[in-house]
Z-matrix of the N, CA and C atoms (Angstrom, degrees):
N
C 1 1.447
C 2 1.515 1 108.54
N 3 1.502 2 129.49 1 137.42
C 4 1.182 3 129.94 2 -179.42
C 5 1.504 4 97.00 3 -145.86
N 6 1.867 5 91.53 4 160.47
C 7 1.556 6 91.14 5 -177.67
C 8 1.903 7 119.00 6 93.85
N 9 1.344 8 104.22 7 157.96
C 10 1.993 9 92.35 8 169.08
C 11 1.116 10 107.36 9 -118.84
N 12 1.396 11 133.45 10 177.31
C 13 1.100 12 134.58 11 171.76
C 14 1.410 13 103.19 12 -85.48
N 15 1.616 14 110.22 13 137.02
C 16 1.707 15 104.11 14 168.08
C 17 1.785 16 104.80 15 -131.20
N 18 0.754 17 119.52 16 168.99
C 19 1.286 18 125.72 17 -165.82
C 20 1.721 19 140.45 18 100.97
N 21 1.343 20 122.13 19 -156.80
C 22 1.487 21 115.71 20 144.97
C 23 1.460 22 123.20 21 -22.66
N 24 1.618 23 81.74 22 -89.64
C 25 1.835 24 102.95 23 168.75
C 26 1.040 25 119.39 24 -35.40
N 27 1.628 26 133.53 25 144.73
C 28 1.198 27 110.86 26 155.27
C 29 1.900 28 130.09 27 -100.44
N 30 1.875 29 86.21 28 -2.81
C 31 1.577 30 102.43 29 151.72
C 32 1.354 31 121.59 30 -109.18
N 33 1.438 32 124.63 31 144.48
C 34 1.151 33 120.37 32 169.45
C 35 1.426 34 108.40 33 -100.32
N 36 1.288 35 131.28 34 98.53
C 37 1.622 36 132.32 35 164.61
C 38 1.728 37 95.58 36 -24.03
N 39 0.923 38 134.45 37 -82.12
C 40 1.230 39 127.55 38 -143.55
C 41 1.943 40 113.13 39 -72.99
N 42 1.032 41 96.84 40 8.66
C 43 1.724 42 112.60 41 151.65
C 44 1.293 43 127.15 42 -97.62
N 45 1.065 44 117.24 43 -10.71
C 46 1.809 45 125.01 44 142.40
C 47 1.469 46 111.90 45 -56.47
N 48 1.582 47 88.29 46 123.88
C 49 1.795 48 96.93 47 176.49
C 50 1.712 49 86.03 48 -135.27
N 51 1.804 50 99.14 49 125.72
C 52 1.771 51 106.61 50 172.38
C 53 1.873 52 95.53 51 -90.44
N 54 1.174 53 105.07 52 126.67
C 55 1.627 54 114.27 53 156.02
C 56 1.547 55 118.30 54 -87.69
N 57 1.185 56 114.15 55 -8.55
C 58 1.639 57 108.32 56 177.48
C 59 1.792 58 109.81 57 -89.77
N 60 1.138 59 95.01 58 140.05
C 61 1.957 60 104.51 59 -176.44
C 62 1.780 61 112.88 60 -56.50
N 63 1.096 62 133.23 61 131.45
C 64 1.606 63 109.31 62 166.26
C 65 1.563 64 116.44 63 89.96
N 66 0.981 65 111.52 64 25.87
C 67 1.929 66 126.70 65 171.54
C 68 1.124 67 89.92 66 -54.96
N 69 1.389 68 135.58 67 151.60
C 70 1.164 69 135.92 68 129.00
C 71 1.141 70 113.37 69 -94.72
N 72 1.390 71 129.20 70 162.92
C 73 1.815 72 147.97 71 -165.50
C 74 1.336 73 98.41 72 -65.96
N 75 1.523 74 146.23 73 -13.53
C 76 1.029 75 154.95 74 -121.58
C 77 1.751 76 100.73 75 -131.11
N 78 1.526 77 82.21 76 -58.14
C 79 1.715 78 92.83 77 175.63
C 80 1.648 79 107.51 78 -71.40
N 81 1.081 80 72.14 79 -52.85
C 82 2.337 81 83.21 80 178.11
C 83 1.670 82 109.92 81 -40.17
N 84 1.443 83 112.19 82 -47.18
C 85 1.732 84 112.45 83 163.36
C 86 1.004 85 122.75 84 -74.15
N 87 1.593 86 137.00 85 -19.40
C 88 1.310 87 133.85 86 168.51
C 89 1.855 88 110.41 87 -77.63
N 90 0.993 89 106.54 88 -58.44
C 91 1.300 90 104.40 89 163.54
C 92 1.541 91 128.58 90 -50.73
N 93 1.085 92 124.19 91 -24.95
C 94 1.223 93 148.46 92 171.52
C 95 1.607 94 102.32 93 -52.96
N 96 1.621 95 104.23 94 -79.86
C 97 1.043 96 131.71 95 158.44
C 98 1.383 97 122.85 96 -1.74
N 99 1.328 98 102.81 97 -93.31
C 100 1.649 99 125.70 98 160.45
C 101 1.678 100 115.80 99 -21.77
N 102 0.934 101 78.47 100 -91.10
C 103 1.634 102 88.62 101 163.10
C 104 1.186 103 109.17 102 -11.09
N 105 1.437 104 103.30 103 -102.93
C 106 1.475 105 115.81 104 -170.03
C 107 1.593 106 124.25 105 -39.19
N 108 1.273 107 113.73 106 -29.68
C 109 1.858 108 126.48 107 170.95
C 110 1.476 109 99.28 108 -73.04
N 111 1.569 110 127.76 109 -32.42
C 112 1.669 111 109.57 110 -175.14
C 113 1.501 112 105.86 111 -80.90
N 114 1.565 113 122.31 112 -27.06
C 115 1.296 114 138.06 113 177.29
C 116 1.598 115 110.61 114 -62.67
N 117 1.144 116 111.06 115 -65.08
C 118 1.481 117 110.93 116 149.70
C 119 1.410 118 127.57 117 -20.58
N 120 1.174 119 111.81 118 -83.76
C 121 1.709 120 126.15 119 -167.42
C 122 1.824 121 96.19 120 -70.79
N 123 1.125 122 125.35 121 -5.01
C 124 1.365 123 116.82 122 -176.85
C 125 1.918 124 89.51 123 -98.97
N 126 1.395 125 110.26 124 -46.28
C 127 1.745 126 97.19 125 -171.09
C 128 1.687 127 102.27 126 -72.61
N 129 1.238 128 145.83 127 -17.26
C 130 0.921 129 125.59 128 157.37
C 131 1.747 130 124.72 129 -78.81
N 132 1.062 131 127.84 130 -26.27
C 133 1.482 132 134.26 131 148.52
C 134 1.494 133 111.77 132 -41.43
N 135 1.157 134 125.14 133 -43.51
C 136 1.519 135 123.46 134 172.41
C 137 1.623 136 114.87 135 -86.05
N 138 1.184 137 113.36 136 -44.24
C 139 1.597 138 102.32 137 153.21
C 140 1.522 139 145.61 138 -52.74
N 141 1.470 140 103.37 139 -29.50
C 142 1.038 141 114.01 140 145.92
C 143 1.506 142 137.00 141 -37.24
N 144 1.290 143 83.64 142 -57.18
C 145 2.100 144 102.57 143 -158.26
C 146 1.433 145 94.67 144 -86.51
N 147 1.607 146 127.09 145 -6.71
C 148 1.402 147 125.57 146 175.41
C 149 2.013 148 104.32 147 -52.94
N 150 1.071 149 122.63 148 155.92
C 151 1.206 150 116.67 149 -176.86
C 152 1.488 151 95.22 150 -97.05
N 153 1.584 152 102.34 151 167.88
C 154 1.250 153 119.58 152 166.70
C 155 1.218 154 121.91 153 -78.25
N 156 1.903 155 109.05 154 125.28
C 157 1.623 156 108.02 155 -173.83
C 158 1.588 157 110.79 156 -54.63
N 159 1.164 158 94.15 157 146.12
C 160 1.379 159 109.23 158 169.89
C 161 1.505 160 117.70 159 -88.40
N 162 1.428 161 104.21 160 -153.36
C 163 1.739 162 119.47 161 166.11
C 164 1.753 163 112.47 162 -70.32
N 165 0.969 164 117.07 163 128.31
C 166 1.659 165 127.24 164 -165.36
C 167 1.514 166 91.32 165 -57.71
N 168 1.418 167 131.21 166 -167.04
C 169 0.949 168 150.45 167 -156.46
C 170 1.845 169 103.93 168 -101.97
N 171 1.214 170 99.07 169 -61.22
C 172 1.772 171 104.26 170 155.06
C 173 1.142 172 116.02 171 -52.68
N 174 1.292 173 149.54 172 -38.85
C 175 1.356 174 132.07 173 169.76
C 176 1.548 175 119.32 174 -61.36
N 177 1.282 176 106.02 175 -61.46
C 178 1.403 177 103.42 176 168.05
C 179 1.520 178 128.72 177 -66.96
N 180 1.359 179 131.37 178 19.75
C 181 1.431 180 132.18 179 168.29
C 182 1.600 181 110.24 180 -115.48
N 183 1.199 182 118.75 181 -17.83
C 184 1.094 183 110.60 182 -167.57
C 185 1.599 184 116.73 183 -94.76
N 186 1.083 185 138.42 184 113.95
C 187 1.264 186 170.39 185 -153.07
C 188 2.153 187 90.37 186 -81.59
N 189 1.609 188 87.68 187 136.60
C 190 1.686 189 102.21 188 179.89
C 191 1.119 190 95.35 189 -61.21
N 192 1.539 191 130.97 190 150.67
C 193 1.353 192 161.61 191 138.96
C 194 1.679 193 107.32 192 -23.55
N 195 1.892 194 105.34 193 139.84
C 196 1.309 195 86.03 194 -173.94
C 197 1.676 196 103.95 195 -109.26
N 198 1.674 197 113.31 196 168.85
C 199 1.422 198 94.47 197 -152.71
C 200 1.708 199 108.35 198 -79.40
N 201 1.470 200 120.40 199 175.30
C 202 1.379 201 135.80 200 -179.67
C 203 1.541 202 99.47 201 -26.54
N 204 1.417 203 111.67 202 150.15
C 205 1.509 204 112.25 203 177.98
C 206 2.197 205 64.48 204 -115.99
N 207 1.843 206 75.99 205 148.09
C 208 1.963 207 110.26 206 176.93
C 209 1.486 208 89.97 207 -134.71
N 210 1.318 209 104.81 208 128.96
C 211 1.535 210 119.12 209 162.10
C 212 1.472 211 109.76 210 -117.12
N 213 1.692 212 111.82 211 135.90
C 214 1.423 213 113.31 212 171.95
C 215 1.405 214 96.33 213 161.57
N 216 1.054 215 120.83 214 -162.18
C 217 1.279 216 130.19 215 -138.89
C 218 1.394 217 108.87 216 -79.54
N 219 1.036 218 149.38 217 85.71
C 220 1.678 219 143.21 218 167.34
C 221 1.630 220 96.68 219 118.57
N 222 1.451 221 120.00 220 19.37
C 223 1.705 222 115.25 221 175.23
C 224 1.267 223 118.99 222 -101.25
N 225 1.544 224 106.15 223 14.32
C 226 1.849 225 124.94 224 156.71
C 227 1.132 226 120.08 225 -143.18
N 228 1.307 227 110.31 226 57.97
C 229 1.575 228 127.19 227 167.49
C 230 1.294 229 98.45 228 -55.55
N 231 1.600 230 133.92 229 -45.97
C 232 1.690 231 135.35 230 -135.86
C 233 1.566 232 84.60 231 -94.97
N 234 1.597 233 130.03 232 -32.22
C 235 1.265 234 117.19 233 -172.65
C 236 1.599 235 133.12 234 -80.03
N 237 1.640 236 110.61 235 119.96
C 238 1.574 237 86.69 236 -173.45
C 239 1.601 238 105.39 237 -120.81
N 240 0.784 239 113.92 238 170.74
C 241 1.622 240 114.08 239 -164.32
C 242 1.832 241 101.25 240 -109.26
C-alpha cells in the first residue's frame, strides 16, 4: 500500500498495490475490506481523541478592559508635564 488516503474516504482502494502473483478478485475484496474498516475505526479513534475546542484565539488574547477614566479635580495628581 502506498500513498494516504485523502478525501471522504479515509482509504482510497485504488492506492492498494498487491505485489504477490495470482490475487484473486476475492482476496482483492477481502483485503480491500479490511483495510478500509481499520482505516475507518482508526479516523474515528483520532477524531475522537481530538480535544474539545476551546476559547478562540480572540478570547484568549484579549486583556480585561481598563477602568472608567474620571476627570476633575485632583484625578492627575501622578501626571506631570
Amino acid at each position: 500500500m502506498s500513498g494516504s488516503g485523502t478525501g471522504a474516504s479515509p482509504l482510497d482502494p485504488s492506492q492498494i498495490r498487491f505485489v504477490t502473483r495470482g490475487v484473486t478478485p476475492e482476496e482483492v475484496a477481502a483485503v480491500t475490506a479490511v483495510l478500509a474498516a481499520a482505516a475507518a475505526e482508526q479516523a474515528a479513534a483520532a477524531e475522537e481523541a481530538r480535544p474539545a475546542s476551546g476559547p478562540d484565539a480572540w478570547e484568549r488574547s484579549r486583556r480585561s478592559l481598563r477602568q472608567e477614566l474620571r476627570p476633575g479635580p485632583g484625578q492627575w495628581r501622578s501626571f506631570s508635564a
